[in-house]
NULOMI-229943 format. One record per residue (C-alpha): residue in one letter; chain; x, z, y. Coordinates in steps of 0.02 Angstrom, whole numbers, padded with zeros to 5 digits. Last residue first. Layout:
BEGIN
NODE   bati   pamar       px       pz       py
NODE      A       A        X        Z        Y
...
! end
This chain:
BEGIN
NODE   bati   pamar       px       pz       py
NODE      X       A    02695    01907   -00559
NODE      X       A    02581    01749   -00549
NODE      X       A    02467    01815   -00389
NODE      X       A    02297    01762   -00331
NODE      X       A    02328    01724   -00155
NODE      X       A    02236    01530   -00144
NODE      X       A    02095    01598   -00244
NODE      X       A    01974    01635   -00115
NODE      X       A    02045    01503    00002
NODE      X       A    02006    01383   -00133
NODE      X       A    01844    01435   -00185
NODE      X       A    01782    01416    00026
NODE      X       A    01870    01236    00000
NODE      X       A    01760    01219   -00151
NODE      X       A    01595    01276   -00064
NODE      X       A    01642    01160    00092
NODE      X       A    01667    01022   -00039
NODE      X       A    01483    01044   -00119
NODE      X       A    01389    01063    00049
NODE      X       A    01476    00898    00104
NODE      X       A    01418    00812   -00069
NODE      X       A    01235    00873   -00042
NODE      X       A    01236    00787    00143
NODE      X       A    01308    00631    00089
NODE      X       A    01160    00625   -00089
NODE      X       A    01035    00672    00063
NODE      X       A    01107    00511    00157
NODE      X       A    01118    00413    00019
NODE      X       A    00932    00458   -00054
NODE      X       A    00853    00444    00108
NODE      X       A    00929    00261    00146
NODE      X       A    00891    00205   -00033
NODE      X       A    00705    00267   -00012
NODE      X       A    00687    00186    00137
NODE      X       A    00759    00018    00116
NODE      X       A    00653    00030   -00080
NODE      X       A    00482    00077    00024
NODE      X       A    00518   -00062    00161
NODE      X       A    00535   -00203    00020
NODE      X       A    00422   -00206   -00119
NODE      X       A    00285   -00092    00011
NODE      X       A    00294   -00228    00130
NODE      X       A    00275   -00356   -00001
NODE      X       A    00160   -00280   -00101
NODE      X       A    00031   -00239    00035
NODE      X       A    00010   -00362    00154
NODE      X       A    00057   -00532    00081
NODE      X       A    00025   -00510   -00102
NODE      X       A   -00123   -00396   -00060
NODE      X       A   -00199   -00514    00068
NODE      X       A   -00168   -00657   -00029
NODE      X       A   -00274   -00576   -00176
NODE      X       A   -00392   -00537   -00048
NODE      X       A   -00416   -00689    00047
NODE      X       A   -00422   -00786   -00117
NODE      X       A   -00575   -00671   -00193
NODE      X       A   -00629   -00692   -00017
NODE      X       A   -00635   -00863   -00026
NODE      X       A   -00722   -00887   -00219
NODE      X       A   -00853   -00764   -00167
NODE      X       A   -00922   -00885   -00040
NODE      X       A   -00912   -01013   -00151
NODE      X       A   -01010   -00906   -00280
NODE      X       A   -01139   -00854   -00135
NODE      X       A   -01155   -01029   -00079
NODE      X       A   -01171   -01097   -00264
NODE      X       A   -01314   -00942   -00293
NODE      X       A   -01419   -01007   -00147
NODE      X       A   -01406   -01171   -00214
NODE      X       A   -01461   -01112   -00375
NODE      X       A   -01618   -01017   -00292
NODE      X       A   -01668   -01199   -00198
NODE      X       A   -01653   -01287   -00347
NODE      X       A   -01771   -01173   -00436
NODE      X       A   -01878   -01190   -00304
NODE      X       A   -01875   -01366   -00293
NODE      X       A   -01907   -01371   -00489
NODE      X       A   -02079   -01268   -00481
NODE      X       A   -02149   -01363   -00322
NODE      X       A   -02106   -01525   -00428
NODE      X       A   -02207   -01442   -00576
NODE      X       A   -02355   -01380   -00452
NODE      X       A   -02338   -01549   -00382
NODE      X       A   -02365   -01648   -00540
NODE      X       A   -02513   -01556   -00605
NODE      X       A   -02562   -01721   -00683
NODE      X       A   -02441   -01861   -00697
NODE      X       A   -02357   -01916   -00528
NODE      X       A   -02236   -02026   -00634
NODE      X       A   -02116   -02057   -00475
NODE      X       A   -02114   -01871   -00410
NODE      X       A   -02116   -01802   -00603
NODE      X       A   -01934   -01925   -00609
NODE      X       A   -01888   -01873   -00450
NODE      X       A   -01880   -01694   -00470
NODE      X       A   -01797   -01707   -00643
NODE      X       A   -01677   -01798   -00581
NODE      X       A   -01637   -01671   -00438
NODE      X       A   -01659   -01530   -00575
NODE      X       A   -01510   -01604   -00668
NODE      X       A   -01442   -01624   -00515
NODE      X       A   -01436   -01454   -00476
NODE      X       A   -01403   -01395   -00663
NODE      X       A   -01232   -01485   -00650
NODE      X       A   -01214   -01385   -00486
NODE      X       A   -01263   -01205   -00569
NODE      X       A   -01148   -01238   -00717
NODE      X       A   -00978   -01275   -00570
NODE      X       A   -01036   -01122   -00461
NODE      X       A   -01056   -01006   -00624
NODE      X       A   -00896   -00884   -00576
NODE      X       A   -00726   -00854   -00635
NODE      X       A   -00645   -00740   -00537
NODE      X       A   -00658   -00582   -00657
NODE      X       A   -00518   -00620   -00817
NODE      X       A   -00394   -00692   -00738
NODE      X       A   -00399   -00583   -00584
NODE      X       A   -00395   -00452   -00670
NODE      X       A   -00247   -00490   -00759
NODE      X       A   -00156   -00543   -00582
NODE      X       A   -00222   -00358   -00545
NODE      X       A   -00141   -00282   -00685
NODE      X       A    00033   -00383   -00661
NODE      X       A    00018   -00323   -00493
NODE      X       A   -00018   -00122   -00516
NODE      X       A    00123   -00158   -00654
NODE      X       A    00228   -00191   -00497
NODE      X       A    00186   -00051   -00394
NODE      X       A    00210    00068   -00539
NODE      X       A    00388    00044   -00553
NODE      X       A    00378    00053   -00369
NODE      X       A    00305    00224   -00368
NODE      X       A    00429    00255   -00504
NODE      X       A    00583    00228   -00383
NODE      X       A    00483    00348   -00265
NODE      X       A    00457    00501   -00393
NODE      X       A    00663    00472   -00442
NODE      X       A    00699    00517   -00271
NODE      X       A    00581    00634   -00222
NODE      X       A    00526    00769   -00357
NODE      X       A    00684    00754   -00474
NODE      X       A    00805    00714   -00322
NODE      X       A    00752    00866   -00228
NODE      X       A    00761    00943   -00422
NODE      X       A    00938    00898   -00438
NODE      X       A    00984    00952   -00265
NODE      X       A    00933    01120   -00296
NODE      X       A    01021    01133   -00460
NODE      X       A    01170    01067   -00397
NODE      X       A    01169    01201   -00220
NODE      X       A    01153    01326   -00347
NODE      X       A    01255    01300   -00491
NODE      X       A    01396    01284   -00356
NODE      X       A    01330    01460   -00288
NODE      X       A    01371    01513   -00458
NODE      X       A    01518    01448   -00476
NODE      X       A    01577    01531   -00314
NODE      X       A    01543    01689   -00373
NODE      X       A    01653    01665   -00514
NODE      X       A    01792    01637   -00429
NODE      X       A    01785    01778   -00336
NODE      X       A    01752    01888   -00457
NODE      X       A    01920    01781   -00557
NODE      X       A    02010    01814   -00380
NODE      X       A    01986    01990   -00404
NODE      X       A    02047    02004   -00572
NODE      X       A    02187    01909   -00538
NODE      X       A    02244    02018   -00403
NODE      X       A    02186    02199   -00512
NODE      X       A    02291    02137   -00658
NODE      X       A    02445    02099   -00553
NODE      X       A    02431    02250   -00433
NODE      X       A    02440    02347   -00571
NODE      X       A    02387    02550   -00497
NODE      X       A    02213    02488   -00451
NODE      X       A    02125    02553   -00590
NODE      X       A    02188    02714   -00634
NODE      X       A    02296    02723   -00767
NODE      X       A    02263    02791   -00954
NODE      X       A    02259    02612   -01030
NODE      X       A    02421    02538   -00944
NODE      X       A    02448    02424   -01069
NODE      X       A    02269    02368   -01080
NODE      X       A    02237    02350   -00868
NODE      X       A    02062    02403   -00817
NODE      X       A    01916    02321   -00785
NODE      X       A    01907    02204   -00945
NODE      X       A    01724    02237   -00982
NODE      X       A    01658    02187   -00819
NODE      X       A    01764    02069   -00791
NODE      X       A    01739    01960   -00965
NODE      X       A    01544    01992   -00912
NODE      X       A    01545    01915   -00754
NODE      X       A    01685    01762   -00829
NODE      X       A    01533    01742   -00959
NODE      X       A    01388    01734   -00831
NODE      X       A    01500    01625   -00695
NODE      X       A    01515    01484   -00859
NODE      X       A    01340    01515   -00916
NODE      X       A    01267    01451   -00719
NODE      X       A    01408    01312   -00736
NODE      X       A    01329    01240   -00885
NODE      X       A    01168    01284   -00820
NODE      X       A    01229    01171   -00650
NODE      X       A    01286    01025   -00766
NODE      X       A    01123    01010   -00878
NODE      X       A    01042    00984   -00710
NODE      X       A    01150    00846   -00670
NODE      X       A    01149    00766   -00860
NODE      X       A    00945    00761   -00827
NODE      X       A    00998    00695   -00654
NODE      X       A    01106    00551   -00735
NODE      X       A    00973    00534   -00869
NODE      X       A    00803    00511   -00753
NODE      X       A    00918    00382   -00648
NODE      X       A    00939    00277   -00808
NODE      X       A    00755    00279   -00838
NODE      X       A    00698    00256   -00670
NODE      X       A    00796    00090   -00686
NODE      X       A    00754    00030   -00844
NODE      X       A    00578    00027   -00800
NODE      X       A    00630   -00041   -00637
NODE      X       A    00734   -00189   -00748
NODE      X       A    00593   -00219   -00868
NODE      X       A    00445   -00214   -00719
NODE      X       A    00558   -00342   -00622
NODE      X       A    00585   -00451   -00772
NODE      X       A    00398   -00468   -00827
NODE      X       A    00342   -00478   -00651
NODE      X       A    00431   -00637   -00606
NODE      X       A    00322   -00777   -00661
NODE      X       A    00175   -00697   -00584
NODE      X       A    00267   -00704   -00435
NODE      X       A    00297   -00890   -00436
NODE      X       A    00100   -00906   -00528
NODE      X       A    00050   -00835   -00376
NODE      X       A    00145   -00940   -00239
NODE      X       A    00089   -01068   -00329
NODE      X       A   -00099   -01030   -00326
NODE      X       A   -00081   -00974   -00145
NODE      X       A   -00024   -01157   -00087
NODE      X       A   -00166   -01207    00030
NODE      X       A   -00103   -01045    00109
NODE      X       A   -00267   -00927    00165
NODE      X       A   -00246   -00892    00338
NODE      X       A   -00381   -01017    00386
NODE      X       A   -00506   -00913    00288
NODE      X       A   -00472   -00795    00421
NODE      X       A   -00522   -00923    00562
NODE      X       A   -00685   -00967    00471
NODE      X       A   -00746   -00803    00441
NODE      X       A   -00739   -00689    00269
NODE      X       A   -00895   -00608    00216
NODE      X       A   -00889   -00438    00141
NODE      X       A   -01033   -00327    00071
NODE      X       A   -01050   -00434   -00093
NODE      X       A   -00866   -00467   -00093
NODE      X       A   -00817   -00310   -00107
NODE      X       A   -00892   -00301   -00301
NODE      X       A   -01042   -00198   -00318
NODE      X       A   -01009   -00030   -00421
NODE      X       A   -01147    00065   -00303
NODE      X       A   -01164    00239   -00321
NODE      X       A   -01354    00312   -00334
NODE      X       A   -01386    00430   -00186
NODE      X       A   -01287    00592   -00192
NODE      X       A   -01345    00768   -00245
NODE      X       A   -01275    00733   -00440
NODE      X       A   -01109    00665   -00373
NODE      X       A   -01088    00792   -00246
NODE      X       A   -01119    00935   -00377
NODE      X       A   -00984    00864   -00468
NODE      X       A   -00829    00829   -00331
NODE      X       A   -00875    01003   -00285
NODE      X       A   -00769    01073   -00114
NODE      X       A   -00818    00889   -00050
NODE      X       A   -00654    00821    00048
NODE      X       A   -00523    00707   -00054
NODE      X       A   -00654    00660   -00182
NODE      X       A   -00790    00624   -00053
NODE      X       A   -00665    00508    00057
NODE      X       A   -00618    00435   -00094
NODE      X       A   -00802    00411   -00151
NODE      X       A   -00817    00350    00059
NODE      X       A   -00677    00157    00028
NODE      X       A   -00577    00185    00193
NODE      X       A   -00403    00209    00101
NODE      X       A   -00454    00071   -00036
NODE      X       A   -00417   -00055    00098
NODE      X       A   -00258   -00007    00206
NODE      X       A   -00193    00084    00054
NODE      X       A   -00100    00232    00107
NODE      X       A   -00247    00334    00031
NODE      X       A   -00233    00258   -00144
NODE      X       A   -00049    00254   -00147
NODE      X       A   -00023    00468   -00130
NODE      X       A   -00169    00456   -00257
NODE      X       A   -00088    00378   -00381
NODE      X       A    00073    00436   -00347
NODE      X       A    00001    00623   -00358
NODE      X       A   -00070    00592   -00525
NODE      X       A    00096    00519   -00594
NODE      X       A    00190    00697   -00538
NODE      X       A    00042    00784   -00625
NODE      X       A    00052    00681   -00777
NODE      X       A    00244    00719   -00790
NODE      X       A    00198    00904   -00779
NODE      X       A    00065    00895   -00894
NODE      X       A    00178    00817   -01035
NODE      X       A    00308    00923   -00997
NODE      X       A    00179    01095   -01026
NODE      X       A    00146    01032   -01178
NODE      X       A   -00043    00918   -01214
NODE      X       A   -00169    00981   -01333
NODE      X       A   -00278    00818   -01303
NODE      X       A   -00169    00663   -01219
NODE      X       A   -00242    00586   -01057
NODE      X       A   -00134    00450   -00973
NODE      X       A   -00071    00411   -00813
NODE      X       A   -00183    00313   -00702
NODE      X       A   -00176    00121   -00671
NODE      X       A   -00105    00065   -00497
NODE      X       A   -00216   -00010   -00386
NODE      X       A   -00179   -00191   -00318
NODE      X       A   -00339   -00264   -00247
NODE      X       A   -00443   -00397   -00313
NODE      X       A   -00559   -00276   -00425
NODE      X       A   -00610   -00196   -00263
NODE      X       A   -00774   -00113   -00316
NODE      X       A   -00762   -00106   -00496
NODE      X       A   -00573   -00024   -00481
NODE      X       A   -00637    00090   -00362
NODE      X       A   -00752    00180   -00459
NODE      X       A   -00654    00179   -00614
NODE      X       A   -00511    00233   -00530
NODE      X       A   -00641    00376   -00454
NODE      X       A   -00715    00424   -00602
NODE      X       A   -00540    00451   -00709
NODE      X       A   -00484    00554   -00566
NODE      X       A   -00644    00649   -00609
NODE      X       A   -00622    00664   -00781
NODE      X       A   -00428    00730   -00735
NODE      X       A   -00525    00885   -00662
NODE      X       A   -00511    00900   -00467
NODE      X       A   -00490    01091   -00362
NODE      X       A   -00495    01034   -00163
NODE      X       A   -00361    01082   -00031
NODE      X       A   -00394    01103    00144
NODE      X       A   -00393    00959    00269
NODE      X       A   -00269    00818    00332
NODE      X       A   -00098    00829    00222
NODE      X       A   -00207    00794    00067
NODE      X       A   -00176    00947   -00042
NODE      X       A   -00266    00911   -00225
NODE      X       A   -00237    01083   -00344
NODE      X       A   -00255    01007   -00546
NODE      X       A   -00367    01105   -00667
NODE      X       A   -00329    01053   -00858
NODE      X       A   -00457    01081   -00983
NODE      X       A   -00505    01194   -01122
NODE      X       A   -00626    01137   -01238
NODE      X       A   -00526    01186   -01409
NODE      X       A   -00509    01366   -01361
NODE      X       A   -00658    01390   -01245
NODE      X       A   -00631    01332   -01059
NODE      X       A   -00529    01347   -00935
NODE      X       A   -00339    01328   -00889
NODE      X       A   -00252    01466   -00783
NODE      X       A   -00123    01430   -00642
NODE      X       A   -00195    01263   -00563
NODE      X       A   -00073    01150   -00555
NODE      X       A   -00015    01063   -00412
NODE      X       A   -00050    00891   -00324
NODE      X       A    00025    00842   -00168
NODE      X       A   -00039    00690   -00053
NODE      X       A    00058    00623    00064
NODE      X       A    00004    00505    00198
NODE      X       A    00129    00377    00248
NODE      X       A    00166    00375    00448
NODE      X       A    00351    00323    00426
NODE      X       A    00317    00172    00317
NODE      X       A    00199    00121    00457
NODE      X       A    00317    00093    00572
NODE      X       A    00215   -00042    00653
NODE      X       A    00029   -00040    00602
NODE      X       A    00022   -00131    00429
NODE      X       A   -00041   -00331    00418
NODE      X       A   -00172   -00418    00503
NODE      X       A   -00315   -00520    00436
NODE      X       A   -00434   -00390    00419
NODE      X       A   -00607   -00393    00324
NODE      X       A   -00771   -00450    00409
NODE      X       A   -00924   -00343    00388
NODE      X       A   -00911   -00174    00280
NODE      X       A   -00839   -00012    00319
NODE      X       A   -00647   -00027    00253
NODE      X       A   -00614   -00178    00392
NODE      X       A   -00696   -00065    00547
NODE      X       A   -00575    00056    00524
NODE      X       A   -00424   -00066    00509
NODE      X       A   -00513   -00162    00667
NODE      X       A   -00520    00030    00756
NODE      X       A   -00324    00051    00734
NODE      X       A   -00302   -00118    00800
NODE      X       A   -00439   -00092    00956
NODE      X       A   -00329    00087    00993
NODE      X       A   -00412    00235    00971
NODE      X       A   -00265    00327    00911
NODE      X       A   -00131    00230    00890
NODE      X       A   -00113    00082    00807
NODE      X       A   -00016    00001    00960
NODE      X       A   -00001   -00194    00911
NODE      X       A    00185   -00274    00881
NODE      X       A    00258   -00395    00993
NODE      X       A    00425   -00491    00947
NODE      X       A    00362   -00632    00918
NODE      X       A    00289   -00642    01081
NODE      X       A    00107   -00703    01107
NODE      X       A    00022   -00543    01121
NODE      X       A    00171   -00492    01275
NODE      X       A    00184   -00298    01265
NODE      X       A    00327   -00305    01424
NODE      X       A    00187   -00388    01551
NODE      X       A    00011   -00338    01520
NODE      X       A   -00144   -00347    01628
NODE      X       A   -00111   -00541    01635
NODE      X       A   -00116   -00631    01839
NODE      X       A   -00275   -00705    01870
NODE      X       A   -00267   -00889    01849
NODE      X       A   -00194   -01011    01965
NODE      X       A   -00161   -01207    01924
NODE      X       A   -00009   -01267    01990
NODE      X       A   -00071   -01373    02188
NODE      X       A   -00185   -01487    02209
NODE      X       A   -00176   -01613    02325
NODE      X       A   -00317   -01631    02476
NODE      X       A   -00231   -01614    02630
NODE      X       A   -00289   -01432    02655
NODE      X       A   -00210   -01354    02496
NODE      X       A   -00312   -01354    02327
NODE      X       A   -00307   -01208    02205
NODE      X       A   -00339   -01233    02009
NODE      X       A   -00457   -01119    01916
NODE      X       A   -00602   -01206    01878
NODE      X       A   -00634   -01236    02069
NODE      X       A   -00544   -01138    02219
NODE      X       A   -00540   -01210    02387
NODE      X       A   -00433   -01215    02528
NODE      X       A   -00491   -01320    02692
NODE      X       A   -00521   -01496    02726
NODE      X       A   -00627   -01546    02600
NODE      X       A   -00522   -01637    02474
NODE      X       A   -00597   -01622    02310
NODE      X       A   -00470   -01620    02135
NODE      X       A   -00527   -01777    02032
NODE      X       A   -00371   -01854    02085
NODE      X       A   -00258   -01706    02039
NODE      X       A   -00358   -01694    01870
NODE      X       A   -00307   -01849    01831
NODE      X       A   -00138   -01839    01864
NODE      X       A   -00142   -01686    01773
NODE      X       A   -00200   -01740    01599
NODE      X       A   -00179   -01614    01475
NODE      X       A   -00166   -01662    01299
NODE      X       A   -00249   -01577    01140
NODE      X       A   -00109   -01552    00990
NODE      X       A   -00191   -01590    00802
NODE      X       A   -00127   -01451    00692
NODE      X       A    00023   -01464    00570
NODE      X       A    00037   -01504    00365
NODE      X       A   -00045   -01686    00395
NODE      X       A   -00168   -01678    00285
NODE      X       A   -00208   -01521    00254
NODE      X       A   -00199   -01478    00438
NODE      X       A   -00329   -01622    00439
NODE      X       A   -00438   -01559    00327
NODE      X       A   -00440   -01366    00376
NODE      X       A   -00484   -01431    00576
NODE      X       A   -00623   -01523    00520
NODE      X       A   -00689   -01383    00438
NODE      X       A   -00668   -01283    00572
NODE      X       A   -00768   -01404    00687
NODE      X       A   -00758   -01507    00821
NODE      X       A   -00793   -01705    00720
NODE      X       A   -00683   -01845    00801
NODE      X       A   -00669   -01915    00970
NODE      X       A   -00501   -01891    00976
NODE      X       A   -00537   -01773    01130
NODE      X       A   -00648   -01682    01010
NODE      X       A   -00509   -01656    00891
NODE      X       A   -00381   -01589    01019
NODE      X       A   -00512   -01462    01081
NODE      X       A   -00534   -01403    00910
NODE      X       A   -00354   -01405    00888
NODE      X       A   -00321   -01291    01031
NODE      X       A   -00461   -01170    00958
NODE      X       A   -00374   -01174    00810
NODE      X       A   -00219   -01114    00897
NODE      X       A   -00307   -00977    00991
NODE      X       A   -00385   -00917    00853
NODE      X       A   -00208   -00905    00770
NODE      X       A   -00143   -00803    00896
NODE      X       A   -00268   -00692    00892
NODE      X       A   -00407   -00667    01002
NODE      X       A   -00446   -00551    01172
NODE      X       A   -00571   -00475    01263
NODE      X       A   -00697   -00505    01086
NODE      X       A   -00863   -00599    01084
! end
């Protein structure tokens, strides 16, 4: 149905030829037991002698299922049309999809958050370069009455104009989204607090904008249409009254996973989950301690440039009132070359603290707002794990196991009111097929729901935290060292400027 497959269609449909050569059952199913079994794939063979004998031999060239015979009858290497596509090889390891735009991997991401089969690939390439940003700001003025005053918070996506949000409503959209994709990572909101300071709001503003900032970079949640409304609709309430009712169905109601995806799925997912769930504990307790160790030294940063800020303020104000020389009171100023030289360099010097106070107050809050907002993000990353391995505990458990005991419970049933025959027998045996019939129906939809519950949680273990684990912290650690290089340049030119300034200040 498609002009092209992945590489692991193309391997299972390998083994599916390799099975029916064997002589044994063609199907996927077939194909799951046996790689089960035997860790690799069944490998189909290729006779070629055979082929070469079965090849005709009229006596000019012919063409016939793709191989080319010469005059005297042998065939020659099979021919097939040459591939559209030389240097982006599908098969390479090295090849990565376009996701630009209108490309068939951009459209399969599209096509993933809309309903019908999910994705099995990972990220575009480069994505971590191509990371939506969402900025949140306070609105000036709260409103309300007095005790009923709320918070108004300023949501910028980077596509569209801004929208005005309540926290209520960021609390309706987790909530939204955290019914309908319960098996995907989603980091929990910051929290509400009544009467809140202006530090509290500021830190739940900065924890606000992670939220979201992860929410649309998700390559799930990003396509789910309450964000979309959220991000876009002037009035987040008036589109919730006008709107049809808002479905909290699970994902998997909407979402069928296919054979070859279910493929993808290690046998070994539980262990690789209790592995990582093994780990979270530590690696939210060392992050934790992380962000808070980093908050200090930039805390201790900004303390630095006030210190220096009240430093040039009290050498402004020593100059201004000592302007002239005190044993020469009556003399002009300007006739002690020693008092007016060291006063000069002291101006000097003291305009050069304050552009020090500066350029370490700016780079404090660069580090503040960036830095220290990205080391949090994967604080947060990782309790968005622990939470969802939580979830999972408590939501995948289904009623496939009660529904099959009641299945053959019904079965003997059946067959007992088939052998008795009493009276009204066959409206009773009617009654019982049916209900066996409606708890099969459920087992297939609670198996079903069983795979992509296991598709998804290996989907976001595989896809989302591990790229983001990994190519968030390179990137952040490469910004932060080459903006911390850049800051530390700007710092020594200002000193050797301060040191020219002061080099002719004179002892005597």
């Amino acid at each position: 149905s498609k002009s092209r497959v992945s590489k692991l269609e193309f391997f299972v449909a390998l083994a599916l030829v390799a099975l029916a050569q064997q002589g044994k059952d063609p199907s996927i199913e077939q194909v799951v037991s046996v790689a089960q079994q035997s860790q690799t794939l069944p490998s189909p063979t290729l006779d070629l002698q055979r082929l070469l004998t079965a090849a005709p031999t009229n006596g000019h060239q012919s063409r016939l299922n793709g191989y080319s015979t010469t005059t005297n009858g042998h065939s020659a290497v099979p021919t097939s049309p040459a591939p559209a596509y030389v240097e982006n090889d599908p098969w390479s390891t090295n090849y990565r999809p376009s996701f630009g735009p209108g490309s068939t991997a951009a459209a399969g991401l599209t096509a993933a958050g809309e309903g019908g089969h999910t994705i099995m690939g990972g990220l575009p390439s480069n994505w971590w370069n191509k990371q939506e940003k969402v900025t949140i700001t306070i609105f000036p003025e709260k409103l309300g009455f007095i005790l009923n005053r709320y918070t108004v918070y300023v949501v910028q996506p980077e596509r569209g104009p801004a929208v005005q949000r309540r926290y209520s409503e960021f609390v309706f959209l987790w909530d939204c989204l955290v019914k309908r994709y319960p098996f995907r990572i989603m980091p929990a909101l910051p929290p509400k607090r009544i009467g809140g300071d202006a530090g509290f709001l500021e830190q739940r503003r900065r924890g606000l904008a992670r939220w979201i900032t992860f929410v649309v970079n998700h390559p799930i949640l990003a396509a789910d249409g309450v964000l979309m409304a959220f991000l876009t609709e002037p009035s987040f309430e008036a589109w919730k009254k006008h709107s049809s009712a808002i479905s909290y169905d699970e994902e998997s109601v909407s979402k069928r996973i296919d054979r070859v995806e279910e493929m993808s799925i290690p046998a070994d997912l539980e262990e690789k989950m209790n592995v990582l769930r093994s780990k979270l504990p530590d690696l939210i307790e060392q992050w934790t301690r992380i962000c808070a160790i980093a908050e200090r030294i930039w805390r201790r940063r900004e303390a630095v440039a006030a210190d220096m800020s009240r430093l040039n303020l009290a050498l402004s104000t020593l100059t201004e009132q000592n302007h002239a020389c005190w044993h020469q009171p009556d003399a002009q100023e300007g006739s002690c070359d020693l008092f007016d030289g060291v006063r000069l360099g002291m101006i000097k010097f003291s305009s050069r603290l304050r552009n020090q106070s500066d350029i370490i107050d700016q780079r404090a809050q660069a580090v503040l707002s960036t830095s220290l907002e990205q080391l949090k993000a994967q604080r947060d990353l990782y309790i968005a794990t622990r939470d969802l391995f939580a979830r999972h505990v408590r939501l995948s458990p289904d009623r496939a196991d009660m529904l099959r005991k009641r299945v053959e419970q019904n079965g003997r049933r059946l067959e007992q009111v088939k052998a008795t025959q009493k009276e009204g027998w066959q409206a009773e045996a009617e009654k019982i097929t049916n209900s066996i019939e409606r708890d099969q129906v459920d087992i297939q939809t609670c198996m079903a729901r069983r795979v992509f519950i296991r598709h998804s949680m290996w989907h976001e273990l595989r896809v989302v935290l591990h790229n983001r684990e990994n190519a968030l912290v390179t990137q952040a650690i490469q910004t932060f060292v080459t903006q911390e290089r850049d800051f530390e340049r700007t710092v020594i030119s200002n000193w050797e400027a301060t040191a020219l300034d002061v080099e002719n200040m004179p002892y005597e």
